[in-house]
N, C-alpha and C positions, 0 to 999 in steps of 0.2 A: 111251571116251565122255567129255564134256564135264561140267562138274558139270548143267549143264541139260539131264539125258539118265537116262532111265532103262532098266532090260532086266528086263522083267519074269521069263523066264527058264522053265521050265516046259515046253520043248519048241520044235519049229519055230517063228518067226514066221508067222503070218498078217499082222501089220502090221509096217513097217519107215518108220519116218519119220527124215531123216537131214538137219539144218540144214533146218529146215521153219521157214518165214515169211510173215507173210501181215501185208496193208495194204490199208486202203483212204485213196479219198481224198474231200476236201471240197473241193473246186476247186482251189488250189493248193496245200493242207494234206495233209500227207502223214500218216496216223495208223495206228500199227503198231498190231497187234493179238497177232499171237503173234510169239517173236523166239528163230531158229534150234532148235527144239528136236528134241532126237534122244528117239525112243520106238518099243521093238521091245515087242510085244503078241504071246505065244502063240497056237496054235490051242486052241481050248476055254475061253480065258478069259473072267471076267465079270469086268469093266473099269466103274466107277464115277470119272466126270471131276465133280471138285467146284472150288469154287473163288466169290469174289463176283462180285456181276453185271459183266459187263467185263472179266471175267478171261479170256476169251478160250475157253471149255469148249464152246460150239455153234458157236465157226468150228473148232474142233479135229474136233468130231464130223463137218462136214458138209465137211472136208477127206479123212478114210477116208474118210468116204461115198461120192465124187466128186460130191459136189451144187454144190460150192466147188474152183478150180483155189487152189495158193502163189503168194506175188509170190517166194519163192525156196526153194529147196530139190528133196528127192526124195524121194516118195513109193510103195512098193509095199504093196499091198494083194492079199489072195488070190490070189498067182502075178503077180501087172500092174506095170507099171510107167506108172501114171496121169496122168504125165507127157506120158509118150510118144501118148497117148490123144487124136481131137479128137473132137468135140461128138458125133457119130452113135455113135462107139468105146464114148465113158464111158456115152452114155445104154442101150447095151446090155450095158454090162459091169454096170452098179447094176443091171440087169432080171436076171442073171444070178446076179451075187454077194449082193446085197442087200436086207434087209428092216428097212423103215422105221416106227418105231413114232415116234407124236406125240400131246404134251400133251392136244391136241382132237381126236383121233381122226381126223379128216380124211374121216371116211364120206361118201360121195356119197347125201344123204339122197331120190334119186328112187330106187334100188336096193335092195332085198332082204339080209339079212346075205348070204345067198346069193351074190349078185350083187357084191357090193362084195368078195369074197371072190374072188370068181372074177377079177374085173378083172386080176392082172397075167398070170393064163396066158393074159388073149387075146391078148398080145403075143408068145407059143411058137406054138410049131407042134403045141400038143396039141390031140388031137382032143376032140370034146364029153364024149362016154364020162370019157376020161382025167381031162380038169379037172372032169369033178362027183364023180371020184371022190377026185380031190386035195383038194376043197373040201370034200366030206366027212368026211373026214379031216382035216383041218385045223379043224374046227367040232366034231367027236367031241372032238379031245383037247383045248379050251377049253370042252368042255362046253354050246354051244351050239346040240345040233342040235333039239332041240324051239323054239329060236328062229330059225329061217334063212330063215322067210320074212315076219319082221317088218322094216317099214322102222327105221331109225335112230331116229327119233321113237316109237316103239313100245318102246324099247330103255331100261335104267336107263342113267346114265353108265357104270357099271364092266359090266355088257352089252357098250355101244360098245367100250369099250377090249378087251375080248376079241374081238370082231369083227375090229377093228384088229391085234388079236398074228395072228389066225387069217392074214389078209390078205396078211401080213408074212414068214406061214413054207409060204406055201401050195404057193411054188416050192422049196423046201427049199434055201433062202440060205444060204450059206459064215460070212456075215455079219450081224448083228441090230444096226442100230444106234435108240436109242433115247432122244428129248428129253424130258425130265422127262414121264414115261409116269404119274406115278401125280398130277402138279398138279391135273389135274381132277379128283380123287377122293375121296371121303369117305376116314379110315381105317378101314374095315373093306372097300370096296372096292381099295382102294389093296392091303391086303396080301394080297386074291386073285391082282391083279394081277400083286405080285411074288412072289407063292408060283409062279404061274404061269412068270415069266420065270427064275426059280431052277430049277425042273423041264425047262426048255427046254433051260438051261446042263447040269444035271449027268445028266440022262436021255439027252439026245437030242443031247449035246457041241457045243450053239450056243456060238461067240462071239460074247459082247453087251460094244459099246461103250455105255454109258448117263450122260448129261448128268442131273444131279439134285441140286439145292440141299435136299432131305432125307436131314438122318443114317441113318432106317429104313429110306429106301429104299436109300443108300449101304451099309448093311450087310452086304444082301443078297450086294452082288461080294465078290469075292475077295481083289478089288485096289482099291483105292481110290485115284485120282493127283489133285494139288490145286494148281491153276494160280493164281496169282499176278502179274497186270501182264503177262500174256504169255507167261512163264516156267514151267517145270515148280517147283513148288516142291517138292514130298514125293511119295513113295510111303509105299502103308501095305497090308500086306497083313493082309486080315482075318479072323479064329481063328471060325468059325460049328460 
């Protein structure tokens, strides 16, 4: 590997990124954003991308994600080669692979925790029985089911955000990826949150990619990787 490459090392990849590059443009301005980096991510890890604003940490996250295609490189994530993938592919392989957790929670506030919970198994082919009972479970182990038939607006912020983890893992994703999850949060919500997503990691062996300009909530991973200008700059694995 490149000096702008890391292997985090710890067993199979789950992720493999290999000369990964990405740009956008401003009409005829061409403005790089991340530049060629190689980063192999274990299964089971909890992955913490730090770095200042600009440094490229939510185009990195929402390139695993498939949310975002590279202007160059290659990309495997969960068995895929996301490349090879076009739009109807990727948008059923992130229904398949992956659980997205976000800053604002993203609840559809005319829905039910219930309800907002259940949303991506309507996209399966599980029958009613099956997803209330996935959604149950999924609301039991965030501790929400005395709340599952409050709308969003009913709900505290750090509520929301466990609704939203519930949401995330209710299809039982390969994958967790998550944008500064705990921004909306008081601290003492905030460290439910990640006691929560720590518990996810080392109970039930999710890999979580997680974007987050907080040291506390950075501590929580295992690994911590710190972009710079586009670049991989460090890894740091961290002793909890």
């Amino acid at each position: 590997m490149n000096a702008n490459a890391f292997d985090l090392g710890e067993g199979a990849p789950i992720i493999t990124l290999r000369g990964i590059a990405k740009s956008y443009w401003r009409e005829t301005l061409e403005i790089p954003v991340l530049q060629g980096i190689d980063l192999e991510i274990p299964s089971g890890a909890f992955v913490a991308l730090m770095g200042p604003s600009g440094s490229g940490k939510t185009t990195l996250l929402n390139l695993v994600a498939g949310i975002d295609r590279p202007t160059g490189g290659t990309l495997e994530v969960c068995g895929h080669e996301l490349n090879d993938l076009d739009d109807d592919e990727l948008a059923a392989w992130r229904n398949a692979h992956v659980g997205f957790i976000f800053q604002n929670y993203n609840l559809v506030p005319v829905l039910t925790a219930f309800e907002n919970v259940e949303l991506p198994l309507l996209l399966t082919g599980l029958g009613r029985r099956a997803r209330r009972e996935r959604v149950a479970e999924a609301l039991d182990l965030v501790n929400l089911t005395d709340k599952q038939w409050n709308y969003p607006r009913q709900l505290s912020g750090g509520q929301e955000q466990r609704v939203a983890i519930a949401r995330a893992i209710v299809t039982d994703p390969d994958l967790l990826v998550a944008d500064e999850p705990t921004g909306a949060l008081d601290a003492k919500n905030a460290e439910e949150v990640l006691g929560l997503m720590s518990r996810l990691n080392t109970e039930m062996g999710k890999t979580i990619v997680m974007v987050t300009h907080d040291p506390k909530a950075a501590h929580q991973a295992r690994h911590q990787i710190h972009l710079e200008k586009g670049v991989l700059d460090r890894a740091v694995e961290v002793n909890r």
